[in-house]
C-alpha positions in Angstrom: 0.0 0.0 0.0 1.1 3.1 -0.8 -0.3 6.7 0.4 0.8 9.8 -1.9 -0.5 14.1 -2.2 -1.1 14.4 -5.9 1.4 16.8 -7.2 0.0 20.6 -7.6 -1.6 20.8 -10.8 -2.1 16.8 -11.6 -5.1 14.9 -11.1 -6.3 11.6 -10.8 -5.6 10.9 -14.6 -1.6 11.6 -14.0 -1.5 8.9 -11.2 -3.3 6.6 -13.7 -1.1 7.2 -16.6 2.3 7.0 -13.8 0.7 3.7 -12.4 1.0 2.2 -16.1 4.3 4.0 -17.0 6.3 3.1 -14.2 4.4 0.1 -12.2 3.0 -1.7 -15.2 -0.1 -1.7 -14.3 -3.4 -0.2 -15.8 -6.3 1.0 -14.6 -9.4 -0.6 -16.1 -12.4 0.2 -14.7 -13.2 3.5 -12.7 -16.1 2.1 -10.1 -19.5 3.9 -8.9 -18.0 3.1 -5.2 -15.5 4.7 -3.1 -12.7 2.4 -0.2 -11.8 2.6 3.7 -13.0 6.5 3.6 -12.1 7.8 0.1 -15.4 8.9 -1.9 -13.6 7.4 -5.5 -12.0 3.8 -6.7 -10.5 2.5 -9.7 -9.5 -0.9 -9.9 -6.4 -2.4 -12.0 -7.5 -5.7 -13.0 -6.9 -8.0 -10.9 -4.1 -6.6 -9.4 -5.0 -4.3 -7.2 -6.5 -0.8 -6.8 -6.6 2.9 -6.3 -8.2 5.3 -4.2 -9.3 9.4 -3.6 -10.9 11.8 -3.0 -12.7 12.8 0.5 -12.5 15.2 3.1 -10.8 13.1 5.3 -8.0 12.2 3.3 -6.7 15.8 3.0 -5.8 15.5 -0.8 -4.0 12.1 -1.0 -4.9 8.3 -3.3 -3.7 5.4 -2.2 -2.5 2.5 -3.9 -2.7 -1.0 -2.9 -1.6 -3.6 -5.5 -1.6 -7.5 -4.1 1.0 -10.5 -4.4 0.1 -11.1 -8.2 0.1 -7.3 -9.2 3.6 -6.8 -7.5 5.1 -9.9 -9.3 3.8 -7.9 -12.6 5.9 -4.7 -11.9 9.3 -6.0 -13.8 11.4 -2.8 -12.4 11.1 -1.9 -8.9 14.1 0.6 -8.2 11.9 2.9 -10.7 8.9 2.0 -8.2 10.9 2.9 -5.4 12.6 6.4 -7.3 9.2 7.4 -8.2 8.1 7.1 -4.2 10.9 9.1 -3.2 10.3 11.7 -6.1 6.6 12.0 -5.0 6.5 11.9 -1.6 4.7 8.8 -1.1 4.7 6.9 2.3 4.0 2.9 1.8 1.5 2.3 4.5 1.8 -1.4 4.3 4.5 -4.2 2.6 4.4 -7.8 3.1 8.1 -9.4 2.6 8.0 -13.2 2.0 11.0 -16.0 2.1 10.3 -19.7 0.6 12.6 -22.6 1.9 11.0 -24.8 -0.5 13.0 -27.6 0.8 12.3 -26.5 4.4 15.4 -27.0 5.9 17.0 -23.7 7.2 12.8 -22.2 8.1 10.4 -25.1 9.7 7.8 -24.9 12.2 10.6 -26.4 14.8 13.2 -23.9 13.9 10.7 -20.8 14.6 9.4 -22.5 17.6 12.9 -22.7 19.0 13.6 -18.8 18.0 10.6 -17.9 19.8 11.7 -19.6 22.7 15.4 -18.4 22.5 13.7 -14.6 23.0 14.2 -14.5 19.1 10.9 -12.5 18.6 11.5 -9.6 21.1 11.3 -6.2 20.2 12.1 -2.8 22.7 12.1 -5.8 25.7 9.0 -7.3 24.9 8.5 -10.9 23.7 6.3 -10.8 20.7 2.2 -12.1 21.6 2.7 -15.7 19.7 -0.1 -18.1 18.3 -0.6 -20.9 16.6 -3.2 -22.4 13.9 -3.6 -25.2 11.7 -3.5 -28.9 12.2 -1.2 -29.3 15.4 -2.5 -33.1 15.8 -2.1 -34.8 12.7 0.4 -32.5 10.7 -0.9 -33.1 7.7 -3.1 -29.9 6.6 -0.3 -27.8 7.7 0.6 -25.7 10.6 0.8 -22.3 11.0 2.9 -19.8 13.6 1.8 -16.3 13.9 3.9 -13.9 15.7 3.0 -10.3 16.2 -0.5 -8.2 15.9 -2.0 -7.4 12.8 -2.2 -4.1 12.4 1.5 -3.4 13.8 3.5 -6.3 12.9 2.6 -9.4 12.2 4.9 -12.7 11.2 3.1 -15.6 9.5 5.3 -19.1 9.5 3.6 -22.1 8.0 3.6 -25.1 5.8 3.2 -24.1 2.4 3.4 -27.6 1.0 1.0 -29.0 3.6 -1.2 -25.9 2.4 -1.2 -26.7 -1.0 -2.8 -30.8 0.0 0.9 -32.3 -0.5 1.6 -33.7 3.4 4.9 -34.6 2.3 6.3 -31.4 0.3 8.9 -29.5 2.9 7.9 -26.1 1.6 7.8 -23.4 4.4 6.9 -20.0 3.6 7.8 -16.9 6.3 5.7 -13.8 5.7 6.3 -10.2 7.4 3.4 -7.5 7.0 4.9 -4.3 8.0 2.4 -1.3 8.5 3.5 2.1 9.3 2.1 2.4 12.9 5.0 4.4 14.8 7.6 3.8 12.2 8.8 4.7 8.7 8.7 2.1 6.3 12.0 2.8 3.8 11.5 2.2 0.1 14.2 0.6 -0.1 12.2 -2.3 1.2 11.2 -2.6 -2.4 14.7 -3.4 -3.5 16.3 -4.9 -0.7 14.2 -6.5 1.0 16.4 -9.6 2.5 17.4 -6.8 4.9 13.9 -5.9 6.3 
């Protein structure tokens, strides 16, 4: 997600054209409904969508493109350069790692972090849950770590996920919101360091 003030003297047409210059992506249908408190949206296919207009929202769109739509953009430091050029704050990034063979990231590994203090943050153990199927282990099991709304770490058993009980993929997500805290753009091209 992405939260920007239109430049002086550009409108909502600029941002469309920008979003399929530089992102890739094209707006294609303008709806009769606004989102979470702007009065207008325009979708991009599939991929995500865009938002303005409203008192509340002081003059700025937002942005939110999905999973698929960001594995459409092909050139991200020209996302992230445009961001910095314009201002714009990302309100929200997920940042994912697949060990498809489930060695160095498992359920046990994270367990053990958590319990080696691995998950603490300004003194504080992380709030820690767990879902999925804990007695057979064969749907998969899930470890979240965090809030949702803050920080929130998702661990589970992607191959378990996707009806294969004996494919080792694990898949580690991080959704970052910017709640107390700037989130760089240079999450967008590095982010193995985030």
């Amino acid at each position: 997600g992405i939260t920007l003030r239109l430049p002086d003297g550009k409108g909502i047409y600029w941002l469309f054209q920008e979003l399929k210059s530089v992102f890739g992506l094209a707006v294609t249908r303008v709806r009769n409904k606004g989102w979470n408190g702007y009065d207008h949206r325009a979708d991009m296919g599939r991929y995500g969508l865009v938002a303005w207009g409203g008192k509340a929202q002081r003059g700025t769109a937002h942005i939110e493109i999905d999973g698929v739509g960001c594995a459409q953009i092909a050139d991200w430091p020209k996302v992230e350069s445009w961001g910095m050029q314009y201002h714009g704050r990302i309100t929200r990034i997920d940042l994912a790692h697949d060990d498809l063979e489930g060695i160095q990231c498992n359920i046990e590994q994270t367990l053990k972090w958590q319990e080696s203090g691995g998950f603490n943050c300004g003194g504080r153990n992380a709030k820690v849950k767990v879902g999925g199927d804990w007695h057979d282990i064969t749907d998969g099991r899930t470890v979240y770590i965090g809030t949702r709304g803050n920080k929130m770490l998702r661990c589970y058993e992607k191959g378990k996920q996707l009806d294969d009980p004996n494919r080792p993929w694990f898949h580690i997500e991080l959704e970052l919101r910017n709640k107390n805290r700037l989130l760089p753009w240079d999450m967008l091209t590095r982010p193995g360091q985030y």
